[in-house]
VOGU-3710 file (C-alpha; in Angstrom, 3 decimals, decimal comma):
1> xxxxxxxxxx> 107,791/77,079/161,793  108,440/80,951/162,771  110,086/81,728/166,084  106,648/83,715/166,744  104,850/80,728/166,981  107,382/78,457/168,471  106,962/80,520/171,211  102,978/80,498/171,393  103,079/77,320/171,557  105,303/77,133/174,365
11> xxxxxxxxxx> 103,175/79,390/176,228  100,629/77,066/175,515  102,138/73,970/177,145  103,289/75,770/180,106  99,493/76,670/180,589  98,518/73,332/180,107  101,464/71,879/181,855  102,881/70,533/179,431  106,936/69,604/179,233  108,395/68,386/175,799
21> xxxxxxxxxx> 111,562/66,773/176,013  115,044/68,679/175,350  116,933/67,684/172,501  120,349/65,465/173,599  123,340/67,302/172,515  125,134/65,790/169,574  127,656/63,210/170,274  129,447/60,206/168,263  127,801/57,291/168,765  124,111/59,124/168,711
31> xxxxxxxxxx> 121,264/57,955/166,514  119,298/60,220/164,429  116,342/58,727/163,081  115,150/61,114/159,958  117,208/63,725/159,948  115,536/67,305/159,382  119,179/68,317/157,413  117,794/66,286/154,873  114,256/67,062/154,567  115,299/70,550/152,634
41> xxxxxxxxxx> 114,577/70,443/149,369  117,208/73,380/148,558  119,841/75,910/150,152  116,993/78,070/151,099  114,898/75,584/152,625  118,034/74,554/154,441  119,133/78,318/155,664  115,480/78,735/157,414  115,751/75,972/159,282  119,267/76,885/160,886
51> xxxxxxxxxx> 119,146/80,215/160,521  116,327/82,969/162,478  114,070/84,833/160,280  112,892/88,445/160,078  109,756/89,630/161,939  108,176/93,182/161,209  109,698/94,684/164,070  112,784/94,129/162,532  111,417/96,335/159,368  109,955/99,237/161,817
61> xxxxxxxxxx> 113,003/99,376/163,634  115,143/100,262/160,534  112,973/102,190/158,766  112,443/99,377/155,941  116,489/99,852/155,313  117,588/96,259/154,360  120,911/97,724/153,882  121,016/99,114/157,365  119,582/96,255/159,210  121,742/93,731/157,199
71> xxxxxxxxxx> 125,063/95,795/158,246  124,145/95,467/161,853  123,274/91,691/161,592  125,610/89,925/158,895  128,088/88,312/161,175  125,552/86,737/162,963  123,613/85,533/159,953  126,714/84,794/157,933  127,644/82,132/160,524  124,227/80,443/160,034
81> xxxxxxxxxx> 124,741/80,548/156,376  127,757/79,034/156,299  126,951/76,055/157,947  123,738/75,446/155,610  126,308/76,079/152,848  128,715/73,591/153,826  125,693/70,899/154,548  124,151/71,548/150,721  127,682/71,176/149,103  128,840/68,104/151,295
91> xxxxxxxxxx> 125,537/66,058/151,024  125,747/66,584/147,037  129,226/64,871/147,085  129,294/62,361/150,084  128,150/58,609/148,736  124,635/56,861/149,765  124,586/56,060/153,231  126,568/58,896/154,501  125,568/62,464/155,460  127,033/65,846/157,051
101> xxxxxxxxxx> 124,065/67,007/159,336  123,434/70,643/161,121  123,274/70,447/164,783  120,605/73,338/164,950  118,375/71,905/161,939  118,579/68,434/164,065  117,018/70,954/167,392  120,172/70,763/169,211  120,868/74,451/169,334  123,178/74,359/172,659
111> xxxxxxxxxx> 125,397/71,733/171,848  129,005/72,711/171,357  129,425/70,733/167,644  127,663/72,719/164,319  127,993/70,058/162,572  128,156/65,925/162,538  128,861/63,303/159,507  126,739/60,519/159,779  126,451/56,861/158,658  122,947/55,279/157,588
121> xxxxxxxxxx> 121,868/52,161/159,618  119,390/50,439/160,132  118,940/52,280/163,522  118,979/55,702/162,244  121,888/57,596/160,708  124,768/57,026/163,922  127,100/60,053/164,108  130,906/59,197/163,517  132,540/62,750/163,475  131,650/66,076/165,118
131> xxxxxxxxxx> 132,702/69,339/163,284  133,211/72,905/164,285  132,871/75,868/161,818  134,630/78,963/162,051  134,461/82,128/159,780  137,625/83,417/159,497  141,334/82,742/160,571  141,119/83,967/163,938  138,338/82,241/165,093  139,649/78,715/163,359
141> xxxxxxxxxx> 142,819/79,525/165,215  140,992/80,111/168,855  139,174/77,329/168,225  142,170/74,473/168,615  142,744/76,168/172,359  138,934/75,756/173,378  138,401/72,639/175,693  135,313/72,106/174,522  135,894/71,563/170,488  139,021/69,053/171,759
151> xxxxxxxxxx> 138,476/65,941/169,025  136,087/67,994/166,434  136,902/69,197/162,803  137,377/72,921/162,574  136,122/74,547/159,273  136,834/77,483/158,256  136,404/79,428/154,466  138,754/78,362/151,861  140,264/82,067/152,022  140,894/81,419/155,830
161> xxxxxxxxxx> 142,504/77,937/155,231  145,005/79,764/152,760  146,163/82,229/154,971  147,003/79,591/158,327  148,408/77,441/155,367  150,608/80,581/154,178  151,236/81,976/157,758  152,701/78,353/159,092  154,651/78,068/156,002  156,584/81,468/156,647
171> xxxxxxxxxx> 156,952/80,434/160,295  158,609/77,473/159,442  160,859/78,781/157,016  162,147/81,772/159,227  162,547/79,367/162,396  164,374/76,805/160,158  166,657/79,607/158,613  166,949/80,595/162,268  167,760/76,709/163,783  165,009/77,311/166,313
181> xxxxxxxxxx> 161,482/75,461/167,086  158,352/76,524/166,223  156,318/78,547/168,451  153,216/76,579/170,370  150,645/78,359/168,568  152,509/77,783/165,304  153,046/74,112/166,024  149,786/73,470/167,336  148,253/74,633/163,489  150,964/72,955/161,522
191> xxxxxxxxxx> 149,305/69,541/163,297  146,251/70,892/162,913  147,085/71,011/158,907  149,241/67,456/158,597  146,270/65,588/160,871  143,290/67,533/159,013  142,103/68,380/161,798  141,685/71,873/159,795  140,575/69,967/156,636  141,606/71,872/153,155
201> xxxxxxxxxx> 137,892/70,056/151,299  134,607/69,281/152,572  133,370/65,880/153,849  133,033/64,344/150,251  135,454/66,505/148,532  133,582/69,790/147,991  135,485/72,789/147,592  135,269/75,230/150,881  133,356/78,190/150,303  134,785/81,564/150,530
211> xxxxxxxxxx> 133,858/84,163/152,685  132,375/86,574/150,044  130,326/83,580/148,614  128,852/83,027/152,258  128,091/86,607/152,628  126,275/87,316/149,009  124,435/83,749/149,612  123,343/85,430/153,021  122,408/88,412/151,583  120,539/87,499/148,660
221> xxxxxxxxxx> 118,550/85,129/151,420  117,656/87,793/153,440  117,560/90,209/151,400  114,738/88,198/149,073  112,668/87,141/153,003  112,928/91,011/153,626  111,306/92,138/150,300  109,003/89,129/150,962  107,811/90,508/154,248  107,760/94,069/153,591
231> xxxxxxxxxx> 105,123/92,744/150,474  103,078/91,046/152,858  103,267/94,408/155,410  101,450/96,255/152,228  98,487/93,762/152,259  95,384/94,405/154,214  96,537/92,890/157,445  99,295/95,679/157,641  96,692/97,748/160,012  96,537/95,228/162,497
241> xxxxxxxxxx> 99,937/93,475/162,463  102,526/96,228/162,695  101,012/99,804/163,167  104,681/101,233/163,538  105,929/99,564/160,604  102,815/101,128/158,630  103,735/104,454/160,384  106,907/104,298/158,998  105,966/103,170/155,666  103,734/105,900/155,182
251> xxxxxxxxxx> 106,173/108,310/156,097  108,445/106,594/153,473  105,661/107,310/150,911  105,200/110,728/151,859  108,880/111,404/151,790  108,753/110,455/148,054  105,732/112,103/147,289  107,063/115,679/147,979  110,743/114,749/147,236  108,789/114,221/143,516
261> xxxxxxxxxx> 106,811/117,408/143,641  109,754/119,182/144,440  111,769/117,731/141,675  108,911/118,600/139,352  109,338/122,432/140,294  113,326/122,060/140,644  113,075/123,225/144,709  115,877/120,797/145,262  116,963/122,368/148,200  113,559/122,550/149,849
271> xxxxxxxxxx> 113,452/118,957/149,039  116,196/118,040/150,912  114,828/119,545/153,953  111,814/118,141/153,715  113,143/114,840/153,816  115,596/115,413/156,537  112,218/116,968/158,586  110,352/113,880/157,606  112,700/111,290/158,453  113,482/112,889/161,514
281> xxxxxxxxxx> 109,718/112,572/162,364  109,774/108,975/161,313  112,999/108,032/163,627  111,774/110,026/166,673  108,193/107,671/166,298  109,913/104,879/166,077  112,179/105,657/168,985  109,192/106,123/171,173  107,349/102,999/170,191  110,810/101,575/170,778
291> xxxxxxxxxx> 110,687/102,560/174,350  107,043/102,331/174,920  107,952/98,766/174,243  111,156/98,076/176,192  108,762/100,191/179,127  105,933/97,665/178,825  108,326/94,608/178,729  109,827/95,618/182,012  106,479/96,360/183,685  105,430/92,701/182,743
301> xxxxxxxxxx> 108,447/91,122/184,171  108,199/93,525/187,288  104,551/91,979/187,515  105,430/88,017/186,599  107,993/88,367/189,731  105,150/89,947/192,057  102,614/87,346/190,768  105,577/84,414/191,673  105,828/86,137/195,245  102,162/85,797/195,564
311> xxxxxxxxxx> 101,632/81,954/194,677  104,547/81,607/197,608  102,133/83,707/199,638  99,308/81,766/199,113  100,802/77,933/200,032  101,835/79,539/203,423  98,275/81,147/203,678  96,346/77,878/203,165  99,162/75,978/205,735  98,488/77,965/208,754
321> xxxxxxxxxx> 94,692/77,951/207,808  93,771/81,198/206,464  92,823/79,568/202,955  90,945/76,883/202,185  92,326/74,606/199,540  89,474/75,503/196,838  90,631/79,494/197,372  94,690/78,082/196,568  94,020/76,196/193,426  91,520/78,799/192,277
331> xxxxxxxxxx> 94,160/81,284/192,744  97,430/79,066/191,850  95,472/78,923/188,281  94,890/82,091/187,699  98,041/83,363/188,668  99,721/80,699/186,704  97,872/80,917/183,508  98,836/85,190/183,902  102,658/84,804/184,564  102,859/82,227/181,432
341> xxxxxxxxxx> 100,954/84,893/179,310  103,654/87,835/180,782  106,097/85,481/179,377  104,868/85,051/176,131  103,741/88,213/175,909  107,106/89,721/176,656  108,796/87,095/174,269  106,641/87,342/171,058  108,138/89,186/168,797  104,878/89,875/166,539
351> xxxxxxxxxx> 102,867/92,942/167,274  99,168/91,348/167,243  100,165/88,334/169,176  101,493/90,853/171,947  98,555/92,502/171,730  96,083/89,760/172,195  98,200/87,674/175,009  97,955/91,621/176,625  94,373/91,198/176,386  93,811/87,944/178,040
361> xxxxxxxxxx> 96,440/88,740/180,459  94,149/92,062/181,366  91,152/89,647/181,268  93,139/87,002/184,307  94,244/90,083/186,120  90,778/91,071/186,767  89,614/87,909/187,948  92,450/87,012/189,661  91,389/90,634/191,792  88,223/90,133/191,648
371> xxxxxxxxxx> 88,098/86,510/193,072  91,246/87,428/195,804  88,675/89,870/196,774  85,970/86,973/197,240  88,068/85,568/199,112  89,105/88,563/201,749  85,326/89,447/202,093  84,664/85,422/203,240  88,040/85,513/205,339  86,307/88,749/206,876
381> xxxxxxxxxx> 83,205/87,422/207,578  84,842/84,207/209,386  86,413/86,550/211,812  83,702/88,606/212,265  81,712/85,277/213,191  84,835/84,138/215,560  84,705/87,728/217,075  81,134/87,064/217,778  81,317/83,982/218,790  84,233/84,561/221,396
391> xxxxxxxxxx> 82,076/88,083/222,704  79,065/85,787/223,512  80,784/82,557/224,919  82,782/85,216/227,426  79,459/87,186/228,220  78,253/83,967/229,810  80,831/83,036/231,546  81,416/86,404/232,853  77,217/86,139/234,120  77,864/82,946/235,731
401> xxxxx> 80,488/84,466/237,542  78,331/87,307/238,702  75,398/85,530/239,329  77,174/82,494/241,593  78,368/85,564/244,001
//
């Protein structure tokens, strides 16, 4: 399921009032009954579960450059990668019965463990061991000082492993030459080595992955989803889905088209202009649909704060009398329904579903206005009537006043 419609459908039980349950974080001694992990039928099944995907905003933002969005995005991708990586080669070495399972496949996204190795029961599979994974040396290093990892398995690339492996060798070797200890932070990952704590294999044996594998299998991943989308950009619902991604892609087109016609005539310099004029164009459109965006996203969440105000406003209204309690539940539903639609409007990363949550939220505002409205022209008529009624009931006292003289 796409993050687009995770969300819609989270604006959807919020309308409805709706709460689903949190996931529990990952802990030994947990049961997992059916573990998503392994439901994926292959590495690429497994890496869009853990990992995010790409939406078409993505695309528009970078022009259609894979290349440049992939050099602003593959640490954080990489990281997701790795631990699909690690899962897949694992779980094709550890026996029946056992099983290395991804914390954010599983829906426990906030937990501090990545990873946990399980045992089959008849229960569910019970986790025995929590894991940590770490790209790189520095991080595996930090990782032994953070509180919160204390008692997991730190995993790092086999290209990291060599290097602590190397650097704690050397350190021992100069201290010993020297007849002094070993420093804290050297000592801590020599135990971290001898316990395995920092283990050299996967659960079951598998080799550990290097960092250039994890990268080129994350590439190749995204790089294969990108072409995938960009595809289904080209198809008919292009017009409707992303209009600044087709913007861009037809200045892409045109770009090529006179970059050819100039070829053709050998105008190689004008060419070159051209292009630079063109894709010039292209970035300044995108930059302004970029802030039209970031413009409208603040205006909603100026509005869902205002709306909050006002369903505080109306509970003190209807307690000192001024509404009845027909006018606060009308009201406390429209309102509601319209800051859950700001919220998912403001959240969905997809272009149409913006624009139709817009829609109905334009479609609540104006009854929500019109029916406050309904209710100010019946609050106004009660005083008038109150007004009235005082006016007369003082007119006749004040003649039996008079008249009694």
């Amino acid at each position: 399921m796409s993050v687009a419609r995770i969300i819609r459908f989270a604006a959807l039980g919020m309308c409805l009032g709706l709460h689903a349950p949190a996931f529990a974080a990952m802990a030994v001694g947990s049961v997992i009954q059916n573990p998503t992990t392994l439901a994926a039928r292959d590495l690429d099944e497994l890496i869009g579960m853990v990992g995010d995907g790409i939406d078409e905003c993505q695309i528009a933002n970078h022009g259609g450059d894979f290349e440049e969005y992939f050099k602003l995005s593959e640490d954080g991708r990489a990281g997701k990668v790795f631990e699909a990586v690690v899962a897949e080669r694992s779980n094709l070495k550890l026996p029946n019965g056992r099983a290395l399972l991804v914390a954010a496949a599983e829906g426990d996204k906030q937990g501090a463990a990545d990873m946990a190795l399980a045992t089959k029961t008849e229960a569910g599979y019970v986790i025995d061991e929590l894991y940590q994974l770490k790209l790189g040396k520095g991080k595996a290093v930090s990782a032994l000082k953070i509180p919160k990892y204390a008692g997991m398995k730190i995993i790092t690339t086999q290209d990291a492993y060599d290097q602590i492996v190397e650097d704690v060798r050397r350190e021992t070797l100069k201290k010993a030459s020297l007849g002094r200890e070993l420093s804290p932070d050297t000592a801590r990952l020599k135990d971290a080595l001898d316990s395995g704590r920092i283990p050299r294999e996967l659960p079951g044996g598998a080799p550990l992955p290097t960092r250039d594998e994890v990268k080129a299998i994350s590439k190749g991943y995204y790089s294969a989803l990108w072409e995938k989308l960009c595809e289904a950009l080209r198809g008919p619902a292009a017009a409707t889905a992303a209009p600044v991604t087709e913007i861009a892609a037809e200045a892409e087109l045109m770009a090529a088209s006179i970059g050819t016609k100039m070829l053709a005539v050998g105008e190689a310099g004008t060419m070159s202009e051209a292009e630079a004029a063109l894709s010039g164009s292209r970035r300044l459109m995108q930059m302004s649909a970029r802030l039209w965006l970031e413009l409208g996203r603040g205006a909603l969440v100026l509005d869902s704060a205002y709306t909050s105000w006002l369903l505080a406003t109306d509970f003190d209204r209807w307690r000192n009398g001024s509404m009845s309690t027909e006018q606060l539940l009308a009201l406390s539903a429209l309102r509601t329904i319209k800051v859950c639609l700001e919220i998912a409007a403001v959240a969905d990363p997809e272009l149409f579903s913006k624009a139709a949550f817009t829609v109905a939220l334009i479609v609540v505002s104006g009854l929500d206005y019109a029916y406050e409205k309904v209710c100010d022209a019946n609050r106004e008529d009660v005083r008038v009537a109150l007004m009235d009624l005082e006016t007369e009931e003082r007119y006749q006292m004040t003649r039996q006043i008079v008249l009694g003289n």
